[in-house]
C-alpha positions, 0 to 999 in steps of 0.5 A, spaced: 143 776 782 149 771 777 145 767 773 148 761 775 145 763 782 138 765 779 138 757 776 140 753 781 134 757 785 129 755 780 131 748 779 130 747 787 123 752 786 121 746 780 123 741 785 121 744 791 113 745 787 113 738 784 109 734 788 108 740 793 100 740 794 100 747 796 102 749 803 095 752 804 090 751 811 093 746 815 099 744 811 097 738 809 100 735 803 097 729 799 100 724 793 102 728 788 095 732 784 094 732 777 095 738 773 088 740 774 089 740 781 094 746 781 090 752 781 093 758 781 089 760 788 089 760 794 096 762 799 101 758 796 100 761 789 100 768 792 107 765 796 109 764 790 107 770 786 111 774 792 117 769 793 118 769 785 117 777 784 123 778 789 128 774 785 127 777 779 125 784 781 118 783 780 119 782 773 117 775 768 122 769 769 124 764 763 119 767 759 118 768 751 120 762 747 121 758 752 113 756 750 111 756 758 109 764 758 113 768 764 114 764 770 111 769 775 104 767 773 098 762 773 102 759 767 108 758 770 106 756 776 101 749 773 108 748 769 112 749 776 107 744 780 109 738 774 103 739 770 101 736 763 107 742 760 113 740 764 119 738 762 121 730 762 126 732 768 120 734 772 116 727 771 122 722 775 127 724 772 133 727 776 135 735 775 141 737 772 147 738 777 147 746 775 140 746 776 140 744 784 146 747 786 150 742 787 156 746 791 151 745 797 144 742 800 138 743 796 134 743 802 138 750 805 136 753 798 128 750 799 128 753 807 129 759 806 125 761 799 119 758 803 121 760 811 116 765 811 110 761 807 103 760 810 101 754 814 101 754 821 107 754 827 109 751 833 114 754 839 121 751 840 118 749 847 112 746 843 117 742 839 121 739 844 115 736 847 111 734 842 118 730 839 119 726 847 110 725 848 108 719 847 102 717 842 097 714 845 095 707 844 103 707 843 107 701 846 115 703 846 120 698 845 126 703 847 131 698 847 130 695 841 128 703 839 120 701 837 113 704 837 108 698 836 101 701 835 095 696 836 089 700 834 086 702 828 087 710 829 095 712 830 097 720 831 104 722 832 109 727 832 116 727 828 121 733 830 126 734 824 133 736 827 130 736 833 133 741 838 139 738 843 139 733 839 142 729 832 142 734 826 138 730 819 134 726 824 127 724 827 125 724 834 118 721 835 116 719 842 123 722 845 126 716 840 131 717 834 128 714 827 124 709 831 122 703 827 114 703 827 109 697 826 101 699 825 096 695 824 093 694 817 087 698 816 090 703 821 088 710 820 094 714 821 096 722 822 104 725 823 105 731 825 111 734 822 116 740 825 121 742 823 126 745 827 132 745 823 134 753 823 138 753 816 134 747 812 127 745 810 125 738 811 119 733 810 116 726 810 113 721 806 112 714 806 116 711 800 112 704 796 119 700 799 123 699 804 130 701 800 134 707 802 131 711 795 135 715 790 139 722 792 132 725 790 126 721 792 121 727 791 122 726 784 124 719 782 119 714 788 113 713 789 109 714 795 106 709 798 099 710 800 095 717 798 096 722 802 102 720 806 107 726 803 109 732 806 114 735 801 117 740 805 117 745 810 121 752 810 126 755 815 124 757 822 123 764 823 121 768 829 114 766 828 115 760 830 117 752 827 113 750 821 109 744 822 104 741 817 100 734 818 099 728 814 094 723 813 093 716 810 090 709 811 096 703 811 091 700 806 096 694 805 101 690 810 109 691 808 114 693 810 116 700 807 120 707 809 119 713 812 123 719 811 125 726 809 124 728 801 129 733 800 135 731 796 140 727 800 137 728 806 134 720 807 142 719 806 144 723 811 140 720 816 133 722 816 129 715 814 127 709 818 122 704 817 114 702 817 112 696 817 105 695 817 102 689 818 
């Protein structure tokens, strides 16, 4: 593999691991852990093991002087989590240009080295569905293209690049990055699919209602804890990636949700919560 290629795959693995709180068991990610919380077990740990043996033939990765010990392992894996080790670039600061690739989506790169992670799966019939039902409790506004929920207890579905629809979009409830608005205090739980064939995607909910930065993994702030889901690979013959978060909207605002892989919110995956 041509080094340059080998470097952008490992600046995409740093920030596709950043924040990443393992795509274990049901595949629910949190705010980002502290360094102790990246424990080299567990599925994702193995995943990765597999995933960095087959990029280097097996063999150790940034190694040697590099202080960090060979990338394969328990060490490289706390360093690739943004442990207490990490470099400045993994604590909010943006990767340089050769490290992401910048000939093409970071997201195609992140996709296919995590296609076949653990977590669990839906069908193509699974996700059209799930993407038009809509949430209990859930009042639609579709003209004004609006989910209002007024319990305390909130579940929906959010389809990334939903089949037959917009590519680099959401379709929750059969509508197109929908504006929500939830009651304070609500308990809320997404499900997030992700039916792109070629590229990974997430969601987070985002401390502000700006569009963020090219690369909100590293440079924003989650707005309640647990309201992130980094990313999920490609679909694979097994079936689309799914994952589901879950937070308390603990305080009233108006804030953004959207897809945390680099450049993507730009494209169009992001729309508003409002909470309140």
């Amino acid at each position: 593999m041509k080094s340059a290629r080998l470097a952008a795959i490992l600046g995409t693995a740093a920030v596709t691991l950043a924040g990443l709180a393992a795509l274990a068991g049901c595949g629910t990610t949190t705010a980002k852990a502290p360094a102790a919380a990246a424990s080299p077990s567990g599925p994702a740990y193995s995943y990765y093991r597999a995933m960095m043996g087959r990029l280097n033939g097996g063999g150790s990765m940034m190694g040697g002087g590099s202080g960090y010990g060979p990338m394969i392992g328990a060490a490289g894996f706390r360093w690739m989590m943004g442990g207490a080790a990490a470099p400045a670039w993994m604590r909010g600061h943006h990767l340089p240009g050769y490290m992401m690739g910048t000939a093409h989506d970071p997201g195609k790169v992140m996709g296919a080295l995590w296609a076949n992670g653990p977590g669990p799966r839906v069908s193509p019939a699974q996700a059209a569905r799930l993407g038009s039902l809509t949430p209990a409790g859930a009042a639609l506004d579709r003209a004004a293209n609006r989910i209002t929920f007024t319990g305390t207890s909130v579940r929906l579905v959010a389809v990334a690049s939903p089949p037959g629809g917009r590519d680099e979009t959401f379709r929750i409830a059969g509508l197109i990055n929908p504006a929500i608005t939830v009651k304070t205090g609500a308990r809320v739980s997404i499900e997030i699919i992700n039916a792109d064939p070629d590229t990974a995607h997430g969601l987070v909910i985002t401390a502000g209602h700006r569009t963020p930065s090219w690369m909100p993994m590293m440079t924003t702030r989650t707005a309640f804890p647990g309201a992130a889901l980094w990313l999920l690979g490609n679909p694979t013959s097994a079936g689309m990636h799914a994952g589901t978060l879950t937070f308390t909207a603990s305080a009233p605002g108006t804030y953004r949700y959207l897809c945390p892989v680099p450049g993507h919110a730009q494209k169009g995956l992001a729309g508003t919560l409002t909470v309140g």
